[in-house]
N, C-alpha and C positions, 0 to 999 in steps of 0.2 A: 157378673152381669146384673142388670135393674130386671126382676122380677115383675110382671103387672100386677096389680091388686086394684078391685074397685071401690071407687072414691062413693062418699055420700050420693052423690046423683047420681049414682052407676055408671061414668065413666070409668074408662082404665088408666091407671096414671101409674106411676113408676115409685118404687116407697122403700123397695129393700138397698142396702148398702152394696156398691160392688166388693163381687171377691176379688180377696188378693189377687194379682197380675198373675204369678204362677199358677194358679187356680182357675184362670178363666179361659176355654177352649175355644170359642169367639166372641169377640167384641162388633157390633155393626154400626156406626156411624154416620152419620146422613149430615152433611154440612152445607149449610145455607146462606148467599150471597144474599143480601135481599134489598140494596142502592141499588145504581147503577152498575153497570157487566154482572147485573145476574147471574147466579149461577150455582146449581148442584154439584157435589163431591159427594160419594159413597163409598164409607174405609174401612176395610174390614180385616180386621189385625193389624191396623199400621199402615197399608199397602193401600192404594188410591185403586179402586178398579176402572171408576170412571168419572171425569169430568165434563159436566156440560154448561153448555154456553148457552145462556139464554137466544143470546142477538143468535147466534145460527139455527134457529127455529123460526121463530117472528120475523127477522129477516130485519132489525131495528136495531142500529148500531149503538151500541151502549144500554139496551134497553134494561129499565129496572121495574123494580118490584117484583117478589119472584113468583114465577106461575106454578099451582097447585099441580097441574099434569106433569112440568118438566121433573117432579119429584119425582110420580111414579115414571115416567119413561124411562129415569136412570137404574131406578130400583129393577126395569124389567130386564133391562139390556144387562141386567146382571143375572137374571135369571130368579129378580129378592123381591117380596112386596114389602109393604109397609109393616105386615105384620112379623116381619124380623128383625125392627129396625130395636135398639136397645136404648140408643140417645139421639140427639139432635145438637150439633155444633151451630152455632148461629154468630151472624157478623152482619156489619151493612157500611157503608161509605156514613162517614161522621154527619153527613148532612141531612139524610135519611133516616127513615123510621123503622122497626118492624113492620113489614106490611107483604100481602098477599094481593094476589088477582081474585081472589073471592076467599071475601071473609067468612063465609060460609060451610067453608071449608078449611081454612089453614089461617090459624091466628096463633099469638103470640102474647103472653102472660110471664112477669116475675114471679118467682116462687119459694121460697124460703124452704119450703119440701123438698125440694131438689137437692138443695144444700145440706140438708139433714139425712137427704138420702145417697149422697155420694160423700160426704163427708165435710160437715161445718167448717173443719179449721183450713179448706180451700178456698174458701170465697171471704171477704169483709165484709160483714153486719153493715157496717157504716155505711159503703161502698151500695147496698142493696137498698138500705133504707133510704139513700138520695134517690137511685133511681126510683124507686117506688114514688115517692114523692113528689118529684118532679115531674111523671109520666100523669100522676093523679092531676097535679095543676094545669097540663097542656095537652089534656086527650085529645080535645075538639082543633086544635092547630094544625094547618097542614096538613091535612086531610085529604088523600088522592086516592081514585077512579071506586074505590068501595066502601070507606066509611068506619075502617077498622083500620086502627092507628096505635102502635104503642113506643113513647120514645124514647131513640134510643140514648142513653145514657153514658157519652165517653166520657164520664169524669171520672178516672183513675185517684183514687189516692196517693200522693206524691210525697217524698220525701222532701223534708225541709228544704236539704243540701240545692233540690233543683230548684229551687222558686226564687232564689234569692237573686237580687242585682248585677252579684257577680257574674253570673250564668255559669259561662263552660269554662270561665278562667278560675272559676273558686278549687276546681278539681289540683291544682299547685298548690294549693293553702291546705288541704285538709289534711286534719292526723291521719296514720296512716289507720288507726283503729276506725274512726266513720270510714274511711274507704272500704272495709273488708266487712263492716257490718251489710253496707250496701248488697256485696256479695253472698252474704250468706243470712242474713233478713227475707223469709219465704214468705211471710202477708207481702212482702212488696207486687210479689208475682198477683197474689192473691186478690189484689187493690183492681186488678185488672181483667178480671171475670166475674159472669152473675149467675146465677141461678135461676133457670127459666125453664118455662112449659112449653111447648106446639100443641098444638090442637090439630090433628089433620084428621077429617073425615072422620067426627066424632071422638077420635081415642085420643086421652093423653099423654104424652110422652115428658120425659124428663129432658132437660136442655141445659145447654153452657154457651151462655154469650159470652165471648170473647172480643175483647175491645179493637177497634181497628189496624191499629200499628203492630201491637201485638200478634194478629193472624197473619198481616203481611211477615210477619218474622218469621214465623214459626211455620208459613209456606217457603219460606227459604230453606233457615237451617234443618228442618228435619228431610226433605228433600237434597239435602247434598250429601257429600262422603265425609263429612268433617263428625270425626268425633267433639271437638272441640274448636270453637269458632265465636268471633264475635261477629253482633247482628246491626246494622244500620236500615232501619226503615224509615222511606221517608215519600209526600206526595205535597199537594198543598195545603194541609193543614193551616189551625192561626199557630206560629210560632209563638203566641202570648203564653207565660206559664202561669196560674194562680196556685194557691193552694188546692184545688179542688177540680178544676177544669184546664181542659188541656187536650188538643186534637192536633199537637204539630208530630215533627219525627222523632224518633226514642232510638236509645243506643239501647242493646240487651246482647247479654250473655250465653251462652248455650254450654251445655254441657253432658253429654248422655242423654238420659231422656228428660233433661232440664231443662227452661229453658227463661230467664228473669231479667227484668226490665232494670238498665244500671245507669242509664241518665237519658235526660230529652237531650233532644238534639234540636232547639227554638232557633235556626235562622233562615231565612225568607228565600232560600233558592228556588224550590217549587213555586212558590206564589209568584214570586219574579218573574218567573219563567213562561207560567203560566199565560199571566197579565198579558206581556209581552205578543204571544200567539193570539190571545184575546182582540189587542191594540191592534195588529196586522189584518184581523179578518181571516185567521186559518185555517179558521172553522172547530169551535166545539172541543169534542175529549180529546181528537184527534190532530189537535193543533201545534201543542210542546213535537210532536215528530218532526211535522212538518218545519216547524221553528230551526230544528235541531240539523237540517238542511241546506234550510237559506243560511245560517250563521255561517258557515265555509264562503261564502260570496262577499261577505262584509268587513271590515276595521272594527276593532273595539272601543272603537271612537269615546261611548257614553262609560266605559268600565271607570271606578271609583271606589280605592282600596278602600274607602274610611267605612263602606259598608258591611265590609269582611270581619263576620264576628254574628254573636246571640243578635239576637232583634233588641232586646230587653235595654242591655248596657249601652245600646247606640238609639236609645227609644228618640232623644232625643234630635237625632238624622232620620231615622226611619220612620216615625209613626204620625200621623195626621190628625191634627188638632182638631179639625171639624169632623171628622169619624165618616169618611166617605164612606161605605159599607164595602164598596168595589176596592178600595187601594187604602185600605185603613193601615194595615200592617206591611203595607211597602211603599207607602205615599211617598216618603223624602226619595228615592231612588228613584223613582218616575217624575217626581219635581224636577229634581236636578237634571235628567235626559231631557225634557221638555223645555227645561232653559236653556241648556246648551246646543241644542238642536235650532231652537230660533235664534240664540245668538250666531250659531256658523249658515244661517241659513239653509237649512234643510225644508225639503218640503212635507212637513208632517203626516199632512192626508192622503199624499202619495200610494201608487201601489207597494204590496211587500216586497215585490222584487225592483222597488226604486232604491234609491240612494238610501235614504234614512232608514227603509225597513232589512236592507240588507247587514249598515250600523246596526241598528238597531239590535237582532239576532247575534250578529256575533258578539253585542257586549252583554246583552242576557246570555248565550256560551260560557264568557269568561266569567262572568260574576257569577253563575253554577257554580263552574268548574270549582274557582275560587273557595266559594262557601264550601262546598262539601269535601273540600280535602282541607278544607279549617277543622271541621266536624271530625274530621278521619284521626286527621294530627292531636284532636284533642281525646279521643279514643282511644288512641296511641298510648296519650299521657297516664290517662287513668288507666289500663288495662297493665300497664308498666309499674306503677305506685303499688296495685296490687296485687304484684307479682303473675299474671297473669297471661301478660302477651302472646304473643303466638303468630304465624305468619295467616292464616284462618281468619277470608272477612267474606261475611254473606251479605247481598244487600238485598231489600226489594222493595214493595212501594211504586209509585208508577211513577218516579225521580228516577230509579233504578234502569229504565229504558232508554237512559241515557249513554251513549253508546262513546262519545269522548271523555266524559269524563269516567266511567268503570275503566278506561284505558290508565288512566293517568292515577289510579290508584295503584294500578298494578306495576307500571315502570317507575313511580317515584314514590311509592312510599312502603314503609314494611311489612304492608299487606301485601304480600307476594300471590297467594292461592284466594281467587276471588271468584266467588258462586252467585250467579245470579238466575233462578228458575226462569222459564218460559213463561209462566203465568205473574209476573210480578205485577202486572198491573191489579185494580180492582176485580177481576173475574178470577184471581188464583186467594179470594182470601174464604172462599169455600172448602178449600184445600187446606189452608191452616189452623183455622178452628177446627176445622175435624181433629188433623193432627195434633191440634196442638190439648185437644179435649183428650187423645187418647194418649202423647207421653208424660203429657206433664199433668194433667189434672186427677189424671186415672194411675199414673206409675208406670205403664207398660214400658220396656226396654224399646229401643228401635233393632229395626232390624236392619239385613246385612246392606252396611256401604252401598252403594250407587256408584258404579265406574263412573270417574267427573269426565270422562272423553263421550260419553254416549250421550245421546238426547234421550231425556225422559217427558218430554213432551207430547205421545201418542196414546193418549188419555181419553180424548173423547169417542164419539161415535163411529163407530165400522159399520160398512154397510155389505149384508150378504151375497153371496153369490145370486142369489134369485133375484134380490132385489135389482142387483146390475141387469140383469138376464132381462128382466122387463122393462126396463131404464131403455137399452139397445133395442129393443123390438120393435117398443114404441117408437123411437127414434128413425126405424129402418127408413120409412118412406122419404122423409126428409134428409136425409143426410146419407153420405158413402162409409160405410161399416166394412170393416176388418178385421172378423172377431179369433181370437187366439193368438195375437201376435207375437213376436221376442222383444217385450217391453224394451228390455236396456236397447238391443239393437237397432231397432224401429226408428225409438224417441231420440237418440244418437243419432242415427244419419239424419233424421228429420233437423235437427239443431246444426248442425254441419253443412246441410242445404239452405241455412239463413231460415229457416220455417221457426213461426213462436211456437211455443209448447207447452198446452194447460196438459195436469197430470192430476189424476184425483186415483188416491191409491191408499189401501191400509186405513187404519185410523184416524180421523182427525186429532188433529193436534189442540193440545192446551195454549192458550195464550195469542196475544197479536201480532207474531212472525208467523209465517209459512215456510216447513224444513222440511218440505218436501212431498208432503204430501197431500196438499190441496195448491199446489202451486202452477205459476205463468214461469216457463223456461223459454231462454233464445241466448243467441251464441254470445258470449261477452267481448272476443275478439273485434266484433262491428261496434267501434265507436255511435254508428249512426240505431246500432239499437236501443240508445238511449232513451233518445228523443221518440224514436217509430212503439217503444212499449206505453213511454207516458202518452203519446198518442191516443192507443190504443184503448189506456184505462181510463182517460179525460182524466191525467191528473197536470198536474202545474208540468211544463216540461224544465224546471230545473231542478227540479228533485230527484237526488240520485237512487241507484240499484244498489242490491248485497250481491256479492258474488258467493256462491256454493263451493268448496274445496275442498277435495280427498286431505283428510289431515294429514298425513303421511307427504305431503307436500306442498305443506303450506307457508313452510321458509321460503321456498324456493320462488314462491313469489309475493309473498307479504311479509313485511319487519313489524316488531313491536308486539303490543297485545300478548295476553296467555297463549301459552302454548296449545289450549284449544278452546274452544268458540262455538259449544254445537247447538247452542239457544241463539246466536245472531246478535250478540249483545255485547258487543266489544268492538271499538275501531284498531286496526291495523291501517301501518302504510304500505304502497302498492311499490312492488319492485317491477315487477315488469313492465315492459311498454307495449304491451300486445292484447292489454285487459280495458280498453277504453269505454267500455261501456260501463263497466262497474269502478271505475276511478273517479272519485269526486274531484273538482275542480282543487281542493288544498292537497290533493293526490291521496287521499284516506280511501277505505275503502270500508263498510260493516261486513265484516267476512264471516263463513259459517260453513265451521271443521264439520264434515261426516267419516263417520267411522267406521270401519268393513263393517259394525253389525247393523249398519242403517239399512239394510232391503234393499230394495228397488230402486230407490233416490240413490245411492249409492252404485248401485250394477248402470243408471244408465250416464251417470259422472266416468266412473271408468272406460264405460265404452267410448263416452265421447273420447275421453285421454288417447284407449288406442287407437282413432279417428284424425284426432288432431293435434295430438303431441301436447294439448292444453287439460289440465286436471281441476276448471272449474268452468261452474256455466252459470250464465244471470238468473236471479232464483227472487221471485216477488209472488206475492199474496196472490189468489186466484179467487180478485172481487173486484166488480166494477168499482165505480166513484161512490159512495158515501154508502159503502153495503159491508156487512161484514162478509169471513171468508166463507165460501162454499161452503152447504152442509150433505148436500145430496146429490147423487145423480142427473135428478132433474135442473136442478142449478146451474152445475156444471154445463149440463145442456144448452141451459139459457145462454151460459156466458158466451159460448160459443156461436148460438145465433146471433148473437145481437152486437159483437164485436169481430176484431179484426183478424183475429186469433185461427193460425192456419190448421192444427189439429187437435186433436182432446184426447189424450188416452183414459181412457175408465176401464182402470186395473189392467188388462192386455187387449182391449180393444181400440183400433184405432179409427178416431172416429173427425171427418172432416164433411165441410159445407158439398153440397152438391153444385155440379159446374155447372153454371147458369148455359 
């Protein structure tokens, strides 16, 4: 562990070397999101105790920059303060800075000490000295709500092999000697972490920033069962590679508690994809979902093989001469839908769900799909060449929330075993520089496997029995209370009587599904509660539901996709005819296996079963229109006065509107 020792001003800064991993009885970690989906992780030996989400505090969906309190609040709920903390993980969305909600508090310094004190030959000199550099030239830039700003730095040092013209087809051409140096070349890893301080509430602490794609990795693979696996991460980055800079998606290796970066992965699916939600009007971070909706309604009308490949090699189809800032790096693919659109006469300005924007969607779908199983196959190539393959693919990234194509990786290609955590979006890469600070930069072993059938998404905050107790009390006068209920059986007949079903139970969950624990239930058998829930949450009514399914029976009414599904992150097709509410119109369905050891979400799936012969129930977020999910009691409250929603359980209370 980093001993404190006081620096010349008499702060405490961190200066001794870690002991050996055998040697050390805890390790405490503190991991910091600090773009957008904010967010604290606190790890201690390995093990995540808690995740928090900024947005379910503030109440601000995607909200960034990370607040000084929500550190300690995580610290308390652990029973830890600050002054047990040993290091600091740090990460932030490429486009963002270091930055706090008062600098006065929690600020952010490179440090060369760091690296001397956990061990020089982890970090690149080089790698430290741009950043330093660079943050020196552009302090005053960019500057948001405090005045303390240090930036961040994703220029990875890169190997030759990826910058070149060729792109991802040069991996056929190479000896097989550069292939295996690749693999076992450790500055490569190194190219990709810095050496940094925190400052919070006076004390120094020692720090490891960890570059972005890299933390989304390293929140997958050490998060799964895979002793051995390869890592696809990927989001909208510029798919541009230089020598020196570089923010699109990276292929990486995992291995034990290894885990090294073995190629980018530069082609434009994310930004396509993005643009595209953008162009529709879908609104914000939250758009690619919605995108990923409407596409089941449309033709691929505008899809165009010549795009499938690196960005780089097709620079001259893809990239825009006059350097629009918005469509630089996917301009010819938006060219050509734009022309072809006004040649067959579509009407462009149209709503999303008109003609063109419904094309539109399913040929950004296919051109996804397309690209990232070019990336997958080319994966394939190299992980083959050097002797490495294996059926072992993690993805994450908030590309990874893609719920057609995670399918179509797993029924067509030789990644059969395919992990994708809860948190893949920006708010899980709290969770990866920690991890990824404590198995690979520090040595630690991981510990034991993770069942891949469970959810390990129950991460964030639980709220106490007192707290409910006064939640309900407050509530009495207004609303009808039934406290000590038989949750399964209750919530069960309620869903069987066509009643909607908010459930706020256990944990909050990591990530932007709801599995069950902060969620809106109603029967899936009623076609017509498709329409009556987007009602209810003012969202678009053509955007489909997941359905919830005891795994143990989920042949029996969905084909395709992995054998299990318990993150919500995989499309199946729907065999039944009796599930119309969660059947999408191309008969898909995002399904989401639970497993006897799920609790509660579980006991009231089965009782519905022995209710209605059915072993799944419509299962959607439990947040109104542009809110993130429930964090508390009181919210849950709210949702139910202010919407249509016939009862609330909080924990075993059943809690409904009083009858006018």
């Amino acid at each position: 562990m980093i001993t404190a020792e006081e620096s010349s001003d008499g702060r405490s800064v961190g200066t001794k070397r870690f002991l050996p991993a055998s040697k050390v009885l805890s390790m405490l970690i503190v991991g910091l999101q600090c773009g957008h989906d904010a967010s604290v992780a606190v790890v201690m030996n390995g093990q995540v105790l808690v995740h928090l989400e900024q947005e379910r505090v503030t109440r601000i969906r995607h909200d960034e920059v990370i607040a000084v309190d929500l550190i300690h609040q995580a610290l308390g709920y652990c029973g830890l303060a600050a002054k047990d903390v040993d290091l600091f993980a740090l990460c932030t969305t490429q486009r963002f800075g270091y930055q706090s909600d008062d600098a006065s508090r929690l600020s952010f310094s490179y440090s060369w000490e760091t690296a001397e004190a956990l061990g020089a030959d982890k970090f690149r000199r080089t790698v430290f000295d741009r950043a330093v550099e660079i943050s020196k030239n552009i302090e005053n830039r960019n500057i948001r709500k405090n005045g303390h700003y240090l930036y961040n730095s994703e220029w990875p040092d890169m190997a030759d092999v990826w910058t070149t013209k060729r792109g991802m087809l040069l991996i056929d051409e190479l000896k097989e000697s550069i292939i295996n140096d690749i693999f076992t070349t450790p500055s490569l890893a190194a190219g990709h972490v810095l050496p940094m301080t925190v400052t919070l509430d006076g004390k120094v602490y020692p720090a490891v920033g960890v570059m972005h794609q890299l933390s989304h990795a390293a929140a997958a693979f050490y998060q799964s069962s895979f002793e051995t696996a390869a890592v696809f991460a990927q989001d909208v980055g510029n798919p541009i590679r230089s020598r020196n800079k570089y923010t699109g998606g990276m292929l990486f290796h995992g291995e034990g508690h290894r885990l090294i970066p073995i190629w980018t992965a530069p082609v434009a699916a994310g930004l396509i994809y993005n643009r595209c939600a953008e162009l529709l009007e879908l609104g914000g971070a939250g758009g690619p979902g919605k995108l990923m909706g409407l596409s089941a309604y449309g033709e691929p009308v505008f899809f165009d093989s010549r795009f499938i490949g690196d960005v780089e090699p097709l620079a001259d189809l893809y990239l825009n001469p006059q350097r629009d800032p918005d469509f630089t790096y996917a301009y010819g693919w938006f060219d050509v839908v734009d022309r072809k659109a006004r040649q067959l006469g579509y009407a462009v300005d149209g709503p999303a769900f008109g003609s063109f924007g419904k094309d539109l969607a399913a040929s950004a779908q296919k051109t996804f799909e397309a690209l990232v199983l070019f990336v997958v196959e080319r994966l394939r190539v190299l992980l083959t060449r050097a002797g490495r393959m294996g059926p072992n693919l993690c993805l994450s990234g908030g590309c990874a929330l893609n719920c057609p194509t995670n399918s179509r990786i797993v029924e067509e290609t030789e990644f059969t075993s395919v992990f994708v955590p809860p948190s893949c979006d920006d708010g899980g890469l709290s969770i990866g520089a920690s991890l990824y600070a404590y198995h690979h930069v520090l040595g630690h072993d991981r510990r034991e496997a993770a069942d891949p059938t469970h959810s390990i998404a129950a991460l964030g905050r639980g709220i106490s029995t007192k707290s409910i107790t006064q939640a309900v009390k407050a509530a009495a006068t207004e609303f009808e209370i039934e406290p000590g209920v038989d949750l399964a059986e209750r919530a069960a007949a309620d869903l069987a009587s066509d009643n909607v079903v908010a459930l706020f139970q256990g944990r909050a969950e990591s990530g932007p599904r709801a599995l069950g624990h902060r969620s809106l239930l109603a029967d899936p058998r009623r076609t017509e509660n498709w329409a009556r829930v987007n009602g209810l949450k003012s969202r678009e009514l053509w955007r489909p539901f997941a359905p919830a399914c005891l795994s143990e029976k989920l042949r029996d009414h969905f084909d395709g996709g992995p054998p299990h599904s318990p993150h919500m992150l995989f499309n199946y097709r729907v065999r039944s005819q009796s599930l119309g509410a969660v059947t999408h119109v191309d008969g898909s369905a995002r399904v989401q296996t639970v497993h006897p050891a799920s609790g509660a979400f579980r006991d009231i799936i089965e009782a519905f079963d022995r209710r209605t012969g059915t072993p799944v129930v419509m299962n959607t977020s439990l947040n109104g229109p542009g809110e993130p999910i429930v964090e508390t009691p009181e919210h849950a409250l709210n949702f139910l006065r202010r919407t249509g929603t016939d009862v609330l359980y909080l924990e075993n209370n059943r809690i409904r509107k009083r009858s006018a």
